[in-house]
mmCIF file of the N, C-alpha and C atoms, coordinates in Angstrom:
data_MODEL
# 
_entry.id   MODEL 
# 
loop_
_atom_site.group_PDB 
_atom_site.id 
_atom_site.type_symbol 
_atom_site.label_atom_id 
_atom_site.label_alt_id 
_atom_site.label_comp_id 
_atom_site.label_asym_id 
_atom_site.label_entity_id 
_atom_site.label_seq_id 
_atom_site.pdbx_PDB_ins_code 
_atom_site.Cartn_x 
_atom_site.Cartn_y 
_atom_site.Cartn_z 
_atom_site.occupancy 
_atom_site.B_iso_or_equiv 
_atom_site.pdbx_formal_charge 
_atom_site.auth_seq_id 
_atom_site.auth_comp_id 
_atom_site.auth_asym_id 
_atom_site.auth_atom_id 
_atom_site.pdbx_PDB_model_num 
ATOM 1   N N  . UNK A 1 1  ? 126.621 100.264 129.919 1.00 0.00 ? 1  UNK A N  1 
ATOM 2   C CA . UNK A 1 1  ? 127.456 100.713 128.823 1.00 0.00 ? 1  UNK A CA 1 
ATOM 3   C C  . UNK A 1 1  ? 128.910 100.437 129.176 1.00 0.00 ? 1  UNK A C  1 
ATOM 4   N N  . UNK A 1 2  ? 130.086 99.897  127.921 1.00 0.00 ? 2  UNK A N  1 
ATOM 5   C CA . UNK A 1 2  ? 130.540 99.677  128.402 1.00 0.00 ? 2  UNK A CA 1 
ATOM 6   C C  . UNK A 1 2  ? 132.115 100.948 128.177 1.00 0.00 ? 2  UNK A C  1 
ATOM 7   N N  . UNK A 1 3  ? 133.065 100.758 128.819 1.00 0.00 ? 3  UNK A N  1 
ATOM 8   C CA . UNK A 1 3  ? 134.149 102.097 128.731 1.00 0.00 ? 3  UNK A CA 1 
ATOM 9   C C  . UNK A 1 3  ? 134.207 102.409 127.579 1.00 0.00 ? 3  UNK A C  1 
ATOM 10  N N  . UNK A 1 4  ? 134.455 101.756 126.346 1.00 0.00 ? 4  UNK A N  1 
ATOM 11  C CA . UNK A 1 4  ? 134.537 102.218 125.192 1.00 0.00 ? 4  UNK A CA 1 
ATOM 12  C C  . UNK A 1 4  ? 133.380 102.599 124.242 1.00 0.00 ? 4  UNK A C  1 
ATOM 13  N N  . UNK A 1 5  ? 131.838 102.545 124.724 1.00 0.00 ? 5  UNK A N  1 
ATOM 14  C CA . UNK A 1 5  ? 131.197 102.972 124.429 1.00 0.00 ? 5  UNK A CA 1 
ATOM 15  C C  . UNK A 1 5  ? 131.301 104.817 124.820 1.00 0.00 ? 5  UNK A C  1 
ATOM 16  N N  . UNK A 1 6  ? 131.489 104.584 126.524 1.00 0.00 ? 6  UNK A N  1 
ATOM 17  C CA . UNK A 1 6  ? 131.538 106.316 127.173 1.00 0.00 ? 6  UNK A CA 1 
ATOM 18  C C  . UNK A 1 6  ? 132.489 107.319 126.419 1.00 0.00 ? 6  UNK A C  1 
ATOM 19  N N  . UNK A 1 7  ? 133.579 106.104 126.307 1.00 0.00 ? 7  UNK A N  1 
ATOM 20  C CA . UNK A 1 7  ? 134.713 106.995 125.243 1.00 0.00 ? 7  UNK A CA 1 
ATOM 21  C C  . UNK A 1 7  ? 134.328 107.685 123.521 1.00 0.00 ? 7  UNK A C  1 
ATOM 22  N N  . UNK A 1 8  ? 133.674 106.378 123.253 1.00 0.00 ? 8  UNK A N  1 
ATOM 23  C CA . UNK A 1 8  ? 132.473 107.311 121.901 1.00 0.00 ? 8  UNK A CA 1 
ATOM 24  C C  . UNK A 1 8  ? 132.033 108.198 121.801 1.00 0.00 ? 8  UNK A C  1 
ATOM 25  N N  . UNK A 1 9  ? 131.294 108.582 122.749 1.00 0.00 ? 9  UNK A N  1 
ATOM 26  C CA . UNK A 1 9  ? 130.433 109.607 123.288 1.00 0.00 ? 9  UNK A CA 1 
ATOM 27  C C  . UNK A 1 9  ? 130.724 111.004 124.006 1.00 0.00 ? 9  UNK A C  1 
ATOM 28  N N  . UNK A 1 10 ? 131.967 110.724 124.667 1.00 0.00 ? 10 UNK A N  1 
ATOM 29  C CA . UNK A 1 10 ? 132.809 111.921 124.769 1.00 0.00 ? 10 UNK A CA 1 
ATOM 30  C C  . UNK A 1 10 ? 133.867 112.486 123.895 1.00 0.00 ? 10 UNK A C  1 
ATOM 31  N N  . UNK A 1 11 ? 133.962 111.703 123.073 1.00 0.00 ? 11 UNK A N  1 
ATOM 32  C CA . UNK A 1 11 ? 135.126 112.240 121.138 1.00 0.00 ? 11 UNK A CA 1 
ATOM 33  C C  . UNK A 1 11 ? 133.749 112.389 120.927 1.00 0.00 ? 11 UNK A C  1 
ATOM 34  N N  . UNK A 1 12 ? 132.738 112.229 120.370 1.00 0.00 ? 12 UNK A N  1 
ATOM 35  C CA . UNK A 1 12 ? 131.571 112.624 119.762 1.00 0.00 ? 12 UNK A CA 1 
ATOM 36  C C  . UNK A 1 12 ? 131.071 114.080 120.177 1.00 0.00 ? 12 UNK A C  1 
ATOM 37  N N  . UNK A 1 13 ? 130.734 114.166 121.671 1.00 0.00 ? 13 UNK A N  1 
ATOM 38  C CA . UNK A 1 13 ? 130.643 115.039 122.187 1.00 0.00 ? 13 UNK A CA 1 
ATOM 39  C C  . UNK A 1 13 ? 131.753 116.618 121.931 1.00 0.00 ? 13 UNK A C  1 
ATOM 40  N N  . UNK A 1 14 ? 132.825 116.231 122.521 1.00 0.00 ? 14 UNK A N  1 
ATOM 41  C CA . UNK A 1 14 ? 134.166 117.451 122.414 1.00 0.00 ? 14 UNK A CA 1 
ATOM 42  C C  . UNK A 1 14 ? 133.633 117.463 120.751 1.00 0.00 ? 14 UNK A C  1 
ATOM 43  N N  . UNK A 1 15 ? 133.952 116.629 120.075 1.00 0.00 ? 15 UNK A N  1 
ATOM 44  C CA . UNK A 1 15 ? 133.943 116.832 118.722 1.00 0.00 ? 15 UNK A CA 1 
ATOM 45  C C  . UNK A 1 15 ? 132.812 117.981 118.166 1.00 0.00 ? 15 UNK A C  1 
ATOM 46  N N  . UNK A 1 16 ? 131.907 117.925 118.568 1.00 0.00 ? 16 UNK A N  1 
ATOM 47  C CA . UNK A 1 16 ? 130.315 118.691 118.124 1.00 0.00 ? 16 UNK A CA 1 
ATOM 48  C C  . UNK A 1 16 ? 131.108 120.221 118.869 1.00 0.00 ? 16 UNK A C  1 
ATOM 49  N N  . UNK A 1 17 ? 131.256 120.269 120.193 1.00 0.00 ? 17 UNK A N  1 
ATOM 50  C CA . UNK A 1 17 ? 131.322 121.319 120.970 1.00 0.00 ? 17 UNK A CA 1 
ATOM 51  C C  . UNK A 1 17 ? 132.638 121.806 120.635 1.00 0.00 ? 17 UNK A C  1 
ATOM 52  N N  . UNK A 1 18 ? 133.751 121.621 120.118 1.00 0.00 ? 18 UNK A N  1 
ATOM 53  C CA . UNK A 1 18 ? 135.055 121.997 119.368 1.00 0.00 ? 18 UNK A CA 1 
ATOM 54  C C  . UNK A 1 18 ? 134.494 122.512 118.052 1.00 0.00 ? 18 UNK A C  1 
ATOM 55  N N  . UNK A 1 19 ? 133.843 122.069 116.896 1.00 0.00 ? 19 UNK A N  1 
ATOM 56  C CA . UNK A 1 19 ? 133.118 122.086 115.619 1.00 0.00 ? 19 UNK A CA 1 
ATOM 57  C C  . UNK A 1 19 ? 132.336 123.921 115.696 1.00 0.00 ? 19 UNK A C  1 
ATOM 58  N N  . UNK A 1 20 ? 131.530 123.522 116.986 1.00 0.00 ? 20 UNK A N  1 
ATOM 59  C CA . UNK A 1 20 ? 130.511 124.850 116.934 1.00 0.00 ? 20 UNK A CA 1 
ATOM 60  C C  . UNK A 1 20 ? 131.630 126.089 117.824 1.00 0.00 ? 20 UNK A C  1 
ATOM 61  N N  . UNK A 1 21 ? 132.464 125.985 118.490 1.00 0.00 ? 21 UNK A N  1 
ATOM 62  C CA . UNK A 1 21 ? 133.236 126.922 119.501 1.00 0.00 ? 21 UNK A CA 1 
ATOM 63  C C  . UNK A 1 21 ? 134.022 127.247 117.493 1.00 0.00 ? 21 UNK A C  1 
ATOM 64  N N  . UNK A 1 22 ? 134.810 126.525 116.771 1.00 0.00 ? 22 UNK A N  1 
ATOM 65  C CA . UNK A 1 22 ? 135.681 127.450 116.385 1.00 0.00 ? 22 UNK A CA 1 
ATOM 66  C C  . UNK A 1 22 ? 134.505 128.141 114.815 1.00 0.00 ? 22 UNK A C  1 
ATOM 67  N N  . UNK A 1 23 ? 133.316 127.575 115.081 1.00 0.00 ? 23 UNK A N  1 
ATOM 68  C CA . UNK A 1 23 ? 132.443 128.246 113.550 1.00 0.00 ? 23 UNK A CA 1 
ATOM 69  C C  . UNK A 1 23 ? 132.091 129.900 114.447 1.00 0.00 ? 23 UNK A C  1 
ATOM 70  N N  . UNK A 1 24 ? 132.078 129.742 115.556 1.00 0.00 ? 24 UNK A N  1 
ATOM 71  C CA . UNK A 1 24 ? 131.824 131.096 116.042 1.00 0.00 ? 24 UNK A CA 1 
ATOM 72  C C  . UNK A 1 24 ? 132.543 132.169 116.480 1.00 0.00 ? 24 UNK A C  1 
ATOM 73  N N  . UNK A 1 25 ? 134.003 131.057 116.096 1.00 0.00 ? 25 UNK A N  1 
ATOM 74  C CA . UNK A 1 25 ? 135.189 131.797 116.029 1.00 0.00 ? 25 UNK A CA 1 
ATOM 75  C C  . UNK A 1 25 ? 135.127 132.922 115.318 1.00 0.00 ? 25 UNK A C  1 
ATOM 76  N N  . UNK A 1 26 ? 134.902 132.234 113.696 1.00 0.00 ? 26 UNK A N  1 
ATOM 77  C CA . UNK A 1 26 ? 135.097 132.165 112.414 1.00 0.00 ? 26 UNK A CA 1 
ATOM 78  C C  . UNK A 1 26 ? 134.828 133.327 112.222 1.00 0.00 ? 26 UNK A C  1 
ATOM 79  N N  . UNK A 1 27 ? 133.323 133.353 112.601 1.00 0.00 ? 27 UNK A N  1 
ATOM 80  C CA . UNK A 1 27 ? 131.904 134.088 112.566 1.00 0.00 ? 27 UNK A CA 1 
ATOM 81  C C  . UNK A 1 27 ? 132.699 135.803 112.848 1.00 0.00 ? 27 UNK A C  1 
ATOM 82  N N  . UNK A 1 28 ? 133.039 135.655 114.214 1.00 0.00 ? 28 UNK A N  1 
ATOM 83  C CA . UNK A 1 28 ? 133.115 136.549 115.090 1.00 0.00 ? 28 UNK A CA 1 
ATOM 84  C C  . UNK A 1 28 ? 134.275 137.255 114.361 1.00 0.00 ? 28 UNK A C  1 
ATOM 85  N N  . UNK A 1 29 ? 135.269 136.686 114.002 1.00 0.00 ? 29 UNK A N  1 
ATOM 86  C CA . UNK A 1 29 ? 136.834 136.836 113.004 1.00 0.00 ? 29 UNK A CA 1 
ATOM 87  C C  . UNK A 1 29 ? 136.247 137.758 111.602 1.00 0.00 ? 29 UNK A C  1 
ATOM 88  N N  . UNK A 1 30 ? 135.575 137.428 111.095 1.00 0.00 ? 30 UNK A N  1 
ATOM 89  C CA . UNK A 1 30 ? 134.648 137.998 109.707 1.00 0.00 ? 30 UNK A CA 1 
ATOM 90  C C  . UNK A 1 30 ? 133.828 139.165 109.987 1.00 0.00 ? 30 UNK A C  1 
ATOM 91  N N  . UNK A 1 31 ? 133.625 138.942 110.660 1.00 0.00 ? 31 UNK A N  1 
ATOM 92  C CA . UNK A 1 31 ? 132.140 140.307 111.071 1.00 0.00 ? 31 UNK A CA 1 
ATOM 93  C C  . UNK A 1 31 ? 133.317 141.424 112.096 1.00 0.00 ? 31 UNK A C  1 
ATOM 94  N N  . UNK A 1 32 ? 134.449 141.125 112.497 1.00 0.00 ? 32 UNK A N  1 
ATOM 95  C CA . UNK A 1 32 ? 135.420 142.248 112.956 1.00 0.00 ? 32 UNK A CA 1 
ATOM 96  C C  . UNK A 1 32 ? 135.987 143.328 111.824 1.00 0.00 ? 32 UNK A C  1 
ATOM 97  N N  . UNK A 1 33 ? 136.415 141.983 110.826 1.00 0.00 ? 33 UNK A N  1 
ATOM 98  C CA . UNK A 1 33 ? 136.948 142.678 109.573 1.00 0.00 ? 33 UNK A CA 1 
ATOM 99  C C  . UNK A 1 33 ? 136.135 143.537 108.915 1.00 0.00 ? 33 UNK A C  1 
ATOM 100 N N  . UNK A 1 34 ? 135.330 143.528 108.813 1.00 0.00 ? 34 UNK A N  1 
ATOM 101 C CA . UNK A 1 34 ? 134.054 144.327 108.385 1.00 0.00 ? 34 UNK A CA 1 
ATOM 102 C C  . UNK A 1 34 ? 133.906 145.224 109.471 1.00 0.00 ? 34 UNK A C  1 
ATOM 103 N N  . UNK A 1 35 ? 134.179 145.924 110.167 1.00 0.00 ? 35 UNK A N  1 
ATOM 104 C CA . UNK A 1 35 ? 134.431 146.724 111.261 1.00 0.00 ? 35 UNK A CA 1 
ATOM 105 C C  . UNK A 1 35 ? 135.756 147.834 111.538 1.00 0.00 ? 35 UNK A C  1 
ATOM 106 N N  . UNK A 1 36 ? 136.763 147.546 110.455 1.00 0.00 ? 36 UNK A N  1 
ATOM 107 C CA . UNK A 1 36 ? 137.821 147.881 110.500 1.00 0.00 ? 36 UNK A CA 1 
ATOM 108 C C  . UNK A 1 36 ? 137.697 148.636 108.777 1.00 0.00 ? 36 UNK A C  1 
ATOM 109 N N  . UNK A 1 37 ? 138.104 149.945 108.605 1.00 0.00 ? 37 UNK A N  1 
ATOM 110 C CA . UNK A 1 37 ? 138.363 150.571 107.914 1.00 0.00 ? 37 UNK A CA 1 
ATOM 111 C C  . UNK A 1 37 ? 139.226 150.283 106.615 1.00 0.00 ? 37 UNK A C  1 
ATOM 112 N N  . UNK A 1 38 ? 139.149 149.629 105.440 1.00 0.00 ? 38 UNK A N  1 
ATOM 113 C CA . UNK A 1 38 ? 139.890 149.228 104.731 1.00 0.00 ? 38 UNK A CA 1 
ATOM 114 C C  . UNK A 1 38 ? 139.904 149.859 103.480 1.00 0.00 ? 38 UNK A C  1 
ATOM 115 N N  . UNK A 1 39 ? 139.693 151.291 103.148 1.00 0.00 ? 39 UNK A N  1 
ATOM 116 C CA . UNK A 1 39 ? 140.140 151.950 102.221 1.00 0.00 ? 39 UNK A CA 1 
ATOM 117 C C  . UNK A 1 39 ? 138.822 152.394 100.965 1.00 0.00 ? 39 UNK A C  1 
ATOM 118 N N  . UNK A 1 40 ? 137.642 152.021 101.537 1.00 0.00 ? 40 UNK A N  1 
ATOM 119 C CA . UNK A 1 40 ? 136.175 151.793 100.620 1.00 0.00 ? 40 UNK A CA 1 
ATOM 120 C C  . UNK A 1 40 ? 135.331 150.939 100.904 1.00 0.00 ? 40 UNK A C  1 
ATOM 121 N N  . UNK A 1 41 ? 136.138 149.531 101.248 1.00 0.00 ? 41 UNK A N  1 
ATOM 122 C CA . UNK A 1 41 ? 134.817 148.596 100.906 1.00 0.00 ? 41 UNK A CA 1 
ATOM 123 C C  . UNK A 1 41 ? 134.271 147.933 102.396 1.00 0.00 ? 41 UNK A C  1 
ATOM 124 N N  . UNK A 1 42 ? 134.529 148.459 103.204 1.00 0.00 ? 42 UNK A N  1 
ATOM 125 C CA . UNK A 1 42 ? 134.026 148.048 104.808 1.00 0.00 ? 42 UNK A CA 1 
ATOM 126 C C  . UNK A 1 42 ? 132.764 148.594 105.434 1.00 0.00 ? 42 UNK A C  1 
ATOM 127 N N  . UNK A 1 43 ? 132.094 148.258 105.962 1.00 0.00 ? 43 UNK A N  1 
ATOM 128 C CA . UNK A 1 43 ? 130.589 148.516 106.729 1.00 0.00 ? 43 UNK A CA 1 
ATOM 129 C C  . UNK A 1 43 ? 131.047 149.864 107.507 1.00 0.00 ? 43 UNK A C  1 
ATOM 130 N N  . UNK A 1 44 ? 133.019 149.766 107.924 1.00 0.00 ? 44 UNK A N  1 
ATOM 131 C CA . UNK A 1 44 ? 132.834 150.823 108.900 1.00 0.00 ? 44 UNK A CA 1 
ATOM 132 C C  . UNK A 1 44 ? 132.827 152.205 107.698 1.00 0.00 ? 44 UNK A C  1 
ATOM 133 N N  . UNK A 1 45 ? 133.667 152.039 106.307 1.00 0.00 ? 45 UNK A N  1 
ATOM 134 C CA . UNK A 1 45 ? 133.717 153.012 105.443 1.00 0.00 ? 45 UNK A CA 1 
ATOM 135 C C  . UNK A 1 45 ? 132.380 153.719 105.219 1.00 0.00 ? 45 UNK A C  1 
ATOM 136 N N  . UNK A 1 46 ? 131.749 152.962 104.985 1.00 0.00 ? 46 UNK A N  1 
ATOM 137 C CA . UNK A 1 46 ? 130.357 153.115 104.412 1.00 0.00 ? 46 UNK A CA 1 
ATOM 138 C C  . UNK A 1 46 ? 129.869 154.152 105.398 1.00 0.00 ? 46 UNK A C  1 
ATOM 139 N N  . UNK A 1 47 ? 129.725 153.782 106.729 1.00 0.00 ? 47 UNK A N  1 
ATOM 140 C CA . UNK A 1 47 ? 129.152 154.234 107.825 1.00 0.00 ? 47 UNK A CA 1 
ATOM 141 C C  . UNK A 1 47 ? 130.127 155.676 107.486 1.00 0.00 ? 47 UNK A C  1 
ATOM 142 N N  . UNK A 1 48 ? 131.079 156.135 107.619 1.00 0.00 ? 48 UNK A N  1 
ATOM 143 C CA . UNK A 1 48 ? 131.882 156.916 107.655 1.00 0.00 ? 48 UNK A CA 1 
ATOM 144 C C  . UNK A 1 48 ? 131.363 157.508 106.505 1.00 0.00 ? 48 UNK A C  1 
ATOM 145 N N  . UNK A 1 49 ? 130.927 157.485 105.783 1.00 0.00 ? 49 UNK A N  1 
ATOM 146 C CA . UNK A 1 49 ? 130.425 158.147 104.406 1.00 0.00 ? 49 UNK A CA 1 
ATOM 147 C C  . UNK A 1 49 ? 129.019 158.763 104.720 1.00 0.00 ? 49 UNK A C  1 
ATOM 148 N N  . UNK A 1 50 ? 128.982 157.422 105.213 1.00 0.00 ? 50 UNK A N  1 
ATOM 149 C CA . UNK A 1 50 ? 127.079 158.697 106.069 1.00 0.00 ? 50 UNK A CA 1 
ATOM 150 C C  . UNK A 1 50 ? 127.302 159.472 106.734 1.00 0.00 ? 50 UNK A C  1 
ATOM 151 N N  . UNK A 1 51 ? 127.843 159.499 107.813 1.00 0.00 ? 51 UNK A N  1 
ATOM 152 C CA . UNK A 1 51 ? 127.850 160.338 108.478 1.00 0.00 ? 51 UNK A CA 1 
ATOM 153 C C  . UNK A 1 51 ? 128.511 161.757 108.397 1.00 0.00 ? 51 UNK A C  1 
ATOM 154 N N  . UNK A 1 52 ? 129.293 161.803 106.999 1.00 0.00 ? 52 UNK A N  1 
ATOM 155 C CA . UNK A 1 52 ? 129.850 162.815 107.149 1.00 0.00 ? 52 UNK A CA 1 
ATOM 156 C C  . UNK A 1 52 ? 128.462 163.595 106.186 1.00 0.00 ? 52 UNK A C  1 
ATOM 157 N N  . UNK A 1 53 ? 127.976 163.007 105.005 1.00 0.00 ? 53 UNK A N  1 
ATOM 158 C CA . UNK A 1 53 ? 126.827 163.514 104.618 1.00 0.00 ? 53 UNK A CA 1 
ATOM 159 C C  . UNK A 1 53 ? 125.889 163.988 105.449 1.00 0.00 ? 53 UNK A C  1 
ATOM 160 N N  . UNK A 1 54 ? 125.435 162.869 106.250 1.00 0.00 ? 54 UNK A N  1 
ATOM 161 C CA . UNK A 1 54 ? 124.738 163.955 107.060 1.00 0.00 ? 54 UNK A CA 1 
ATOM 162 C C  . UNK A 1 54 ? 124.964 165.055 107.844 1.00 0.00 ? 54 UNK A C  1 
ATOM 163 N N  . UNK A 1 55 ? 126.598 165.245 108.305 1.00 0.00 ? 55 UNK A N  1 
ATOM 164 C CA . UNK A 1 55 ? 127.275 166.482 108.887 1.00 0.00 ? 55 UNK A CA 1 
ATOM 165 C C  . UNK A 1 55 ? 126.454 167.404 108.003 1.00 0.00 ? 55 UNK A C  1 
ATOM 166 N N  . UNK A 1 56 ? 126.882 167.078 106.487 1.00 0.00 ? 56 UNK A N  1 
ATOM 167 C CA . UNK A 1 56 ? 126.833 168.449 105.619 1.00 0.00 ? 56 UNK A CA 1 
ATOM 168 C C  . UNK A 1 56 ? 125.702 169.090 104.973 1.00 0.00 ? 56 UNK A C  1 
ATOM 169 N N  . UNK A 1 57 ? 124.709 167.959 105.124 1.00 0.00 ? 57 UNK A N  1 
ATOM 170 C CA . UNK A 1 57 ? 122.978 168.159 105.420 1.00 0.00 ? 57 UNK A CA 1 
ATOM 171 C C  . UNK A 1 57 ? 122.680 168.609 106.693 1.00 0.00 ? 57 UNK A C  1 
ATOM 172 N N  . UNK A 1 58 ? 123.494 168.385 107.614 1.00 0.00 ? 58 UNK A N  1 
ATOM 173 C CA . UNK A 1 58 ? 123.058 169.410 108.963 1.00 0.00 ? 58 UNK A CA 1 
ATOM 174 C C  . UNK A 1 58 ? 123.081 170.316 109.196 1.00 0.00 ? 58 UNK A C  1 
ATOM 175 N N  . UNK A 1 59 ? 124.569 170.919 108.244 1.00 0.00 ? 59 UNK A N  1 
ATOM 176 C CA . UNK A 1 59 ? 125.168 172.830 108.140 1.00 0.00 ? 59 UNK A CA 1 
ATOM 177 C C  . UNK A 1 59 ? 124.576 172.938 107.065 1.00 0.00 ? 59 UNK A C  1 
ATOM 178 N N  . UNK A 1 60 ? 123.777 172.488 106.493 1.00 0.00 ? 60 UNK A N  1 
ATOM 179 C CA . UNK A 1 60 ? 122.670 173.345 105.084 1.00 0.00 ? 60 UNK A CA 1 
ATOM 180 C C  . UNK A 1 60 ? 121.339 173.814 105.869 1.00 0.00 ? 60 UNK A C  1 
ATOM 181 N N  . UNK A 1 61 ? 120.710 172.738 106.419 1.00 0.00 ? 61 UNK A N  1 
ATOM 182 C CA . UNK A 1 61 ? 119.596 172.914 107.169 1.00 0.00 ? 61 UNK A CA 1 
ATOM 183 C C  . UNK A 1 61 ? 120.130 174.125 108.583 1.00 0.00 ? 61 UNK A C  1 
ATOM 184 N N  . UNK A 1 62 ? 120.859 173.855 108.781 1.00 0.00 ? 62 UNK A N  1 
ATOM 185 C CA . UNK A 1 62 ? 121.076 175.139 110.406 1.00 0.00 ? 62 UNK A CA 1 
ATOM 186 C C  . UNK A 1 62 ? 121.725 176.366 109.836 1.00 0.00 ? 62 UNK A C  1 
ATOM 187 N N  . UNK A 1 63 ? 121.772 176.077 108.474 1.00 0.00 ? 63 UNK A N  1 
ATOM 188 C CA . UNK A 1 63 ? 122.011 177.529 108.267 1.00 0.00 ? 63 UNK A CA 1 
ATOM 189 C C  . UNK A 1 63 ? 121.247 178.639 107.469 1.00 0.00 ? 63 UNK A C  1 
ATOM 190 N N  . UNK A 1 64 ? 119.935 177.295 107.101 1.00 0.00 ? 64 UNK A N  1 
ATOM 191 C CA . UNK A 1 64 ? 119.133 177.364 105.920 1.00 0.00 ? 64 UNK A CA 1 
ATOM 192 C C  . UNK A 1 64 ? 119.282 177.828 104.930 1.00 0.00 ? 64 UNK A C  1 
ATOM 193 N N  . UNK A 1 65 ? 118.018 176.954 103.693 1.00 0.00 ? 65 UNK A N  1 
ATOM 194 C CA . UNK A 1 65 ? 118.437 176.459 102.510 1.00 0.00 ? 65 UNK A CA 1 
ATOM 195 C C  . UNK A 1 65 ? 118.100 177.842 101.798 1.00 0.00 ? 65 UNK A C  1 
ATOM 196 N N  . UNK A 1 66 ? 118.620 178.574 100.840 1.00 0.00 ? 66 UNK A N  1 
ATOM 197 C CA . UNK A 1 66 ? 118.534 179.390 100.088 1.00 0.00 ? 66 UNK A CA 1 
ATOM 198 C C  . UNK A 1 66 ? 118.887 178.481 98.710  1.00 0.00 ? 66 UNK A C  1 
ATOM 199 N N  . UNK A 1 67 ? 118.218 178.470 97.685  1.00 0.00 ? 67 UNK A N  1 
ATOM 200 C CA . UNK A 1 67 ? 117.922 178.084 96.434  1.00 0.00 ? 67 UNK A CA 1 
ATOM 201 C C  . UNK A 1 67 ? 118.818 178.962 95.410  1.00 0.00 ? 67 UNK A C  1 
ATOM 202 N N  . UNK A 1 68 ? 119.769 178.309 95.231  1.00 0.00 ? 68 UNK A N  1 
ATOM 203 C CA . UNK A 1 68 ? 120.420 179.584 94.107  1.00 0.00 ? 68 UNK A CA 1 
ATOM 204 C C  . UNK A 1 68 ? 119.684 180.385 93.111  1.00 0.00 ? 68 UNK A C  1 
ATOM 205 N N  . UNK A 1 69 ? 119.781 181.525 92.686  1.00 0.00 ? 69 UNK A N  1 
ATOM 206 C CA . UNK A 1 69 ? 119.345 182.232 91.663  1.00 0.00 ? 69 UNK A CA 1 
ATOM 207 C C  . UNK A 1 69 ? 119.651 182.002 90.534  1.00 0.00 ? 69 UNK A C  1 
ATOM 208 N N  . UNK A 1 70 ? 118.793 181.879 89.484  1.00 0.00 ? 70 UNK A N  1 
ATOM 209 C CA . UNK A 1 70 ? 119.310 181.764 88.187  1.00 0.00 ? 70 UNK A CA 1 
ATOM 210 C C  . UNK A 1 70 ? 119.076 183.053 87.477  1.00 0.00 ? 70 UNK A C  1 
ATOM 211 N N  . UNK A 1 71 ? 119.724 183.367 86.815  1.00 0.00 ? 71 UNK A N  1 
ATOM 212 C CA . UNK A 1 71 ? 119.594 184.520 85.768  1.00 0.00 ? 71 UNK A CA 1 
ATOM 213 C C  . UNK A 1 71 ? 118.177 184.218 84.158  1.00 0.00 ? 71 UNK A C  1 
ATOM 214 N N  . UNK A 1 72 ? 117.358 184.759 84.405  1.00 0.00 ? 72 UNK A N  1 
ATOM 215 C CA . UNK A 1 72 ? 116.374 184.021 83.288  1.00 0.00 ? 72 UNK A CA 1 
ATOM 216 C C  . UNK A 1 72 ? 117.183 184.648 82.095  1.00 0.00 ? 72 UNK A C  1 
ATOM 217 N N  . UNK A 1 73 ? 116.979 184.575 81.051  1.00 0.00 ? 73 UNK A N  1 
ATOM 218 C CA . UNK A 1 73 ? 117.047 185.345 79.572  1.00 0.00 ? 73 UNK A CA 1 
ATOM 219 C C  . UNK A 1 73 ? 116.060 185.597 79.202  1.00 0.00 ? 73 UNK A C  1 
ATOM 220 N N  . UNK A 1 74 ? 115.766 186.500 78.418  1.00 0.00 ? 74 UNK A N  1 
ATOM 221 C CA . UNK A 1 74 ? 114.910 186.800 77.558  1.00 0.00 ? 74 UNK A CA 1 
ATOM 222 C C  . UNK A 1 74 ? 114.676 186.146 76.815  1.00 0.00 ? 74 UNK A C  1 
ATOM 223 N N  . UNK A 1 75 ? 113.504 186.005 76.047  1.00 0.00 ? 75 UNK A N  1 
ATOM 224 C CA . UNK A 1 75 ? 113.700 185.262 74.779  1.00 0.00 ? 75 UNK A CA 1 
ATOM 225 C C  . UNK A 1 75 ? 113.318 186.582 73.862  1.00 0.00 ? 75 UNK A C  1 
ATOM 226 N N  . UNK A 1 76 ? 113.630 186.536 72.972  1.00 0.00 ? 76 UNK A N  1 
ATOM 227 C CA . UNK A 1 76 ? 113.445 187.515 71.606  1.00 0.00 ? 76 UNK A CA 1 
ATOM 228 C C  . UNK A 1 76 ? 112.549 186.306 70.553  1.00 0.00 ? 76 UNK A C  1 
ATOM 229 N N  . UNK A 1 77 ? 111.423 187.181 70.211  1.00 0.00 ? 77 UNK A N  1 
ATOM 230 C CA . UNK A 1 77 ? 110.391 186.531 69.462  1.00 0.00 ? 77 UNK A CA 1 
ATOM 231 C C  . UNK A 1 77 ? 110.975 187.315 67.864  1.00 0.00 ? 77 UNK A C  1 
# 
């Protein structure tokens, strides 16, 4: 082979391995943002929304559930 073939093959090469290093950049850049608290619409909000529900399903259950009373009426026939 001759030098300017090897030279093909190593721009070919870097090229592929530059291509896939910054898509996992990308990747990694996107899926942070989604990790970071942005006012409603983030995976971490969401998460933050469960968990406080389930806080408040935890102090219902440990303190147990009593069923409110309703007042019946009569009916008059």
């Amino acid at each position: 082979m001759s030098t300017n073939e090897w030279a093909g093959i190593a721009v070919a090469v870097t090229t592929i391995v530059a291509s896939f290093a910054g898509s996992v950049r990308w990747l990694v850049k996107h899926y942070l943002t989604e990790l970071k608290p942005n006012s409603g619409t983030s995976l971490r909000d969401s998460i933050d929304r469960l968990e406080s529900r389930v806080d408040d399903l935890f102090l219902i259950v440990s303190r147990g559930y009593e069923p409110k009373r309703t007042v019946s009426r009569s009916r008059k026939k």
